[in-house]
Each structure stands twice: as structure tokens, then as C-alpha cells.
N, C-alpha and C positions, 0 to 999 in steps of 0.2 A: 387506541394505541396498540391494542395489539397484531393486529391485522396492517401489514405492512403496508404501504403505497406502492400503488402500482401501476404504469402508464400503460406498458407494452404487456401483455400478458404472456404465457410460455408459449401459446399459438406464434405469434408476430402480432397479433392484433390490437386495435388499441381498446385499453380497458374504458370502464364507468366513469373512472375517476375524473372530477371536475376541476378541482381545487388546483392543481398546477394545471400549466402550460405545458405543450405538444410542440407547438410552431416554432422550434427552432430553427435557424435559414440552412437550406441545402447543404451550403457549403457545410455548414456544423456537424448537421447529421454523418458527412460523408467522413468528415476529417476523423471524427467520433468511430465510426466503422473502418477507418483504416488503421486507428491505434490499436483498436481491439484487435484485429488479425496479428497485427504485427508482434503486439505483445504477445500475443501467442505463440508465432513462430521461434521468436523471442528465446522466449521459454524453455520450448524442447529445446531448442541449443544449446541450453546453459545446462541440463540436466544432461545431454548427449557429451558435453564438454567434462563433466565432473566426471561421467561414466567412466570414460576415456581418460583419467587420470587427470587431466589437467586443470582440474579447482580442487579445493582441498574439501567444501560443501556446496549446497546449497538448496535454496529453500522457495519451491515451484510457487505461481502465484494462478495453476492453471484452474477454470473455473471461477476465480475472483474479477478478471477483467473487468466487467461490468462496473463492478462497484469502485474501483481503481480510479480507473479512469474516468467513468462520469463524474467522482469525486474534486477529480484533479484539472480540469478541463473548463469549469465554471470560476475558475480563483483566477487573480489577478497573478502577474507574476509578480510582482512585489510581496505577496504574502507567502508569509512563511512556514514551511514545511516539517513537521516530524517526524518520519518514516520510521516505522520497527524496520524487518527484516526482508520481507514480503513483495515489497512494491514496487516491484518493475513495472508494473504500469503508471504510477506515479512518475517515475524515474521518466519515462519516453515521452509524456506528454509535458514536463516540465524541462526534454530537452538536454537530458545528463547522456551522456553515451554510454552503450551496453559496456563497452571496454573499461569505463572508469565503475562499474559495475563490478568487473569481472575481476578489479584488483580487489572487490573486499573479501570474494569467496578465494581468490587465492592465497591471500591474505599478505599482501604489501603491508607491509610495515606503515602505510599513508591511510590504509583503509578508503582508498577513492578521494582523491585529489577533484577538485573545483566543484563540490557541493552546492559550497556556500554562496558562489557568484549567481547559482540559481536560485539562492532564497529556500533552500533544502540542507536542513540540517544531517552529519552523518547520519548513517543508520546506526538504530542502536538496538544490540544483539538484549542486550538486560531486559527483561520483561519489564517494560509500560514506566523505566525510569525519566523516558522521554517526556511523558507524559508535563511532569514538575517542569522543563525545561521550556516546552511551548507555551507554558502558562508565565512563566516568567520572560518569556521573550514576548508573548500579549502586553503581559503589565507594563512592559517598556517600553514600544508603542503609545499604548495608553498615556504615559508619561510625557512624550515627545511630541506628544499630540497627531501622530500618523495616522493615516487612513489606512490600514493595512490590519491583517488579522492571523491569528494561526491556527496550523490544524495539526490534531496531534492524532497520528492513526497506532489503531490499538487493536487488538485481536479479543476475542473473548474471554483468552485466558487470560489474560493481564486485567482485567478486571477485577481479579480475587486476588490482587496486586497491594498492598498497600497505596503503593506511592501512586498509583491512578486514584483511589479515594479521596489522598492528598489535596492532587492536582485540581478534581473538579472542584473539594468543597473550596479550594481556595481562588479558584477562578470564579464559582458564582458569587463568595462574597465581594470579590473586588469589582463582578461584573467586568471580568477581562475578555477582551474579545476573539474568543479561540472558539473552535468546534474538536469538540471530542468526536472522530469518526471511528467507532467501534466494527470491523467487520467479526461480525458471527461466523464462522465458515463449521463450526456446530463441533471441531475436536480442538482444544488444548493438548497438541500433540495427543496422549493416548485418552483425555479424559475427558465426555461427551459434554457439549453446553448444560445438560441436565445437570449435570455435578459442579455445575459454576454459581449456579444461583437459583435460590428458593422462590423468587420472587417470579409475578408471570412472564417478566422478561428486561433484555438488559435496559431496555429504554423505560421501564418504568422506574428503573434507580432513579432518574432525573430528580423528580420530585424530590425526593428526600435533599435533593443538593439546594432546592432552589434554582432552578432551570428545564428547559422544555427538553422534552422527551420525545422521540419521532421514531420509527422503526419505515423500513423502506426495503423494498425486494433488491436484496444488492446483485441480481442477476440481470436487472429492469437497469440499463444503462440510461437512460431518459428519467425516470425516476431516480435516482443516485443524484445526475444534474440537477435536476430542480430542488429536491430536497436539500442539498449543500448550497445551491445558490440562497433559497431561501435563508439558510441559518446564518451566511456570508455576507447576508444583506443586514438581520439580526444585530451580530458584532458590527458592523460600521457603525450603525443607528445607536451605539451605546448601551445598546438591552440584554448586552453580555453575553455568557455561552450557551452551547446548545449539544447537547448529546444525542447523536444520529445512531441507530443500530444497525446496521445492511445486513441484512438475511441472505449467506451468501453458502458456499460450500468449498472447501479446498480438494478437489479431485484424484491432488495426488497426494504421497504420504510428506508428514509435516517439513522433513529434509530429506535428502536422498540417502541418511545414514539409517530412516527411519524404514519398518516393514510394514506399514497398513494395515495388512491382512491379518495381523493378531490379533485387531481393535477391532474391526468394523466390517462389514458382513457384505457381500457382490451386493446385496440385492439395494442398499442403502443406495450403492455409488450408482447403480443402473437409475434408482429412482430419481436421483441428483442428477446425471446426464441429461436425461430427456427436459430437463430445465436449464441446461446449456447455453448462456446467457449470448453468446456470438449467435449460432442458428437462430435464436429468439431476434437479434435485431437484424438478420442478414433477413431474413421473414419480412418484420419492417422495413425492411430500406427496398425491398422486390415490389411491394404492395406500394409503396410510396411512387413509384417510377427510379430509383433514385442508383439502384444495384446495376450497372452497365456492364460490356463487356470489355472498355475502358479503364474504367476504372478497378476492377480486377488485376487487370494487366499491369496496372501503376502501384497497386499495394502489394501485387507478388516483385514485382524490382526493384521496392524499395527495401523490401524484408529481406531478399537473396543480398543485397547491398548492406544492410545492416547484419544480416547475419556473417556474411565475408568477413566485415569488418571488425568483429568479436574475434572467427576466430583466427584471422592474423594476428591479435592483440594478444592470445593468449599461447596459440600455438606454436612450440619451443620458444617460448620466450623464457628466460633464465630462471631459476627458481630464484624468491627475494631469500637475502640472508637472514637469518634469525636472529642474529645477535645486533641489529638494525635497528630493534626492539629499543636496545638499550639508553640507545642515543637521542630518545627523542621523547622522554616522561620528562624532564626538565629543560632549563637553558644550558646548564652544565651538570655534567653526569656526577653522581654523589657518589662516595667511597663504597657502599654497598651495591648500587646497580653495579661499578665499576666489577666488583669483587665477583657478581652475579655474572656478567655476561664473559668473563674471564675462564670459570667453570665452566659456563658454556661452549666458548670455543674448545675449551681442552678434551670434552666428553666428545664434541664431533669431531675432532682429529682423530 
């Protein structure tokens, strides 16, 4: 358990490992290596977008690609999604557009409109409350008798969460068909993985739940797949949940509100680069025959095309009103919000 899974090594090359499957078809591989660029490109955008004034946060997902998206790539789209903050790569590969992205960091009063038609529950800003939420939208499945599973993604810090404790012990006793996908990216904001837990690692909590335990290089976007497919095969089968830990790294700091550089030392992030989980498979996919001069060309036109596309969505687009807020905690507004967003207008006047 403690030594992660690993297909592609930090070379490109493929590792020892026997136990999963390599042979995913071309086309997979390819489509897999163009979400990763793109998510990437992605990225800077939305950090270059907040720079420039026009998101109010937000919170990079650069260096996690790998584990995102292999994660998200193997699931059906019928199954359902719990995203913290983090996963824009979830988001692309399940098909949500950067724009309806770009209202939660601006913060629309909607917090990203048509989530749910993708089987993708809001994000949720509260540490790892989501967590209870995918376990209860399992058990309901369960109930209804659906082939469908959920996955609830969680960072390391939400681990020393209560309501992630909750969640697992109550999904391995019901044996609900969800996968707990932990990425490790090693800070809780300022506080290192070391200060999260006593134990050798997150994936050996399992046990104590009654469910299996896996740790997996969440740089290794081949390994992420398989080991998610594996636990996704798991819950269908009825043999309940399964807690994945991806050994992963957040490259940049935790939001763009945050400095890094108090917390954590060049020499960590230089060591974490050269494991750069995109070079590791752009390696693979060269070695493979598979990296053209083609298909380059088609995943920088679609990224310049998605990146346009953001930021016409955001750029001088209106700020949302605040007091928007008010209108939409109930079906009709109570005497006290009324009273609340009234003070409000009056303070911005």
C-alpha cells in the first residue's frame, strides 16, 4: 500500500507493473493527452483572468492534471460527480464549459448554472462537506436500484475533516457505491501532508473504515485510469467503496490570494516539476508513435478556441449584483433577508 501504482514512470517509460492494463486504444490515449494540455492551458487563463481583475479568486489545479483527469475519463457519464474546488479537469473532461466555470470564481449569484445536467454536483468551497453528499446520492442509487456510482473528490486536507470520517464510515457500512478519490497534492493550503496524519498514509485509513485502500502516482495519468476504473467496477459489483490516494503536487500556491513562498522552499517545487505529470505522458504518447505534428496542431486550436471562449464570457461582462444573493435562499424572501439585503443596497448607495 504504500508505494503507489505506477504505469508510466517519470521517464515516459512504461514501469514493472503488471497488475493493471497499458492497452488502452489510440484514440483514448490521444483524447487523454489532449485534455491534459488543454487543461492546462486552461488554467493560466483563469489565473491570468483573476490577475487582471476579472474573477474575484481562484484556485489553479496546475500539476494535478494527471490525476483529474484520468480520474474522470474512465466513469460513465451517468455517474455522479462531487468536485471540491480544484477540478478543472474534471469539469473538461465531463464537458462543463470554462465560462460556466468562470461564474463561480466571479461569483454569480448561480455559482455555475447546468452542473447538474452533467451528472456534476456544484463545487463545494466547505472542506470535504461534499463528501456526506455523494455518499448519500450513492445510497439513492443503491435504492433505485441504478448502475451508477459516485465519486467524491477531496484533497488531503479535508481528510482531518470530520464530515469526510462521516462519510466513509457510513458508506462502507451501507457498502454504498461511491469512491472516495483523495488527491494528496502534500499542502493543505499552508500545512504539509505530514501534519494531516500520523498514520503511513492516507490510504491506509481504509482499513479502519472497512474498505480497500490503494494509493496511485497521481502524476501517472494511465495509472489514475486504471485504478479508478478498477474501484468503479468495485461499486457496480456491490462490494461498496473504495478510498484512492493520488500522490499528486499543486504547483502553484493553494488560491491566487495565497503566497507559497512562506510555506515551502524552490527547491521542493523544482523537485516536484521534473515529475511533471504532461512531459511524463507527452514521453509516452512519442515512444508510442502516437504524438504527431497533427495532432499538436488540433489541441493548440482547440485550447486558443476554448481559451477565446472564456475570456469573451468574462471580459467586461457586467459585475453580478450582490444583493441577488437575497432572492434566491428561499422560494419567497423572509422578513429578515428582506431587512438584510435592504441594508445592503443602502451601504452601496
Amino acid at each position: 500500500m504504500d508505494q503507489p501504482v505506477q504505469l508510466v514512470g517519470p521517464d515516459g517509460t512504461a514501469t514493472a507493473e503488471s497488475r493493471y492494463r497499458r492497452d488502452l486504444p489510440p484514440e483514448t490515449l490521444v483524447w487523454l493527452y489532449e485534455n491534459l494540455v488543454i487543461t492546462r492551458d486552461l488554467d493560466v487563463e483563469f489565473v491570468n483572468l483573476q490577475r487582471q481583475g476579472e474573477l474575484a479568486l481562484y484556485a489553479s489545479c496546475r500539476g494535478q492534471e494527471a490525476a483529474q483527469i484520468g480520474a474522470a475519463a474512465c466513469l460513465r457519464k451517468t455517474d455522479w460527480l462531487f468536485p471540491q474546488f480544484r477540478e478543472l479537469g474534471v469539469f473538461l473532461v465531463r464537458g462543463i464549459a470554462p465560462a460556466q466555470l468562470a461564474a463561480v470564481w466571479r461569483g454569480a449569484w448561480h455559482g455555475g448554472l447546468d452542473f447538474t445536467s452533467k451528472c456534476c454536483a456544484p463545487i463545494a468551497i466547505p472542506i470535504a462537506t461534499h463528501a456526506l453528499h455523494a455518499v448519500g446520492a450513492a445510497m439513492a442509487a443503491q435504492r433505485l436500484g441504478e448502475d451508477s456510482l459516485t465519486v467524491a473528490f477531496l484533497g488531503d486536507g479535508a481528510t482531518s475533516e470530520g464530515d469526510s470520517h462521516e462519510a466513509m464510515n457510513l458508506a462502507a457500512v451501507e457498502k454504498a457505491p461511491c469512491v472516495f478519490y483523495i488527491q494528496n497534492n502534500q499542502w493543505a493550503i499552508s500545512v504539509p501532508a505530514s501534519r494531516q496524519y500520523a498514520g503511513p498514509t492516507i490510504a491506509h485509513r481504509a482499513i479502519g473504515y472497512g474498505m480497500p485502500g490503494i494509493r496511485v502516482d497521481g502524476n501517472d495519468i494511465l495509472a489514475c485510469y486504471e485504478v479508478m476504473a478498477e474501484a468503479a467496477e468495485r461499486a457496480r459489483a456491490g462490494d461498496g467503496p473504495t478510498l484512492i490516494e493520488a500522490v499528486t503536487y499543486r504547483m502553484e500556491p493553494h488560491t491566487t490570494s495565497d503566497d507559497a513562498t512562506r510555506y515551502r522552499t524552490a527547491l521542493e517545487l523544482e523537485e516536484w516539476s521534473a515529475r511533471d505529470p504532461i512531459a511524463r505522458f507527452r514521453t509516452y504518447m512519442q515512444q508510442a508513435g502516437l504524438l504527431t505534428e497533427r495532432l499538436e496542431t488540433r489541441v493548440q486550436a482547440r485550447s486558443a478556441r476554448l481559451r477565446a471562449e472564456l475570456r469573451d464570457s468574462v471580459v467586461g461582462a457586467p459585475d453580478p449584483d450582490p444583493s441577488e444573493l437575497f432572492d434566491h435562499v428561499y422560494a419567497e424572501i423572509t422578513p429578515l433577508l428582506s431587512a438584510q439585503r435592504a441594508q445592503l443596497r443602502s451601504e452601496m448607495a
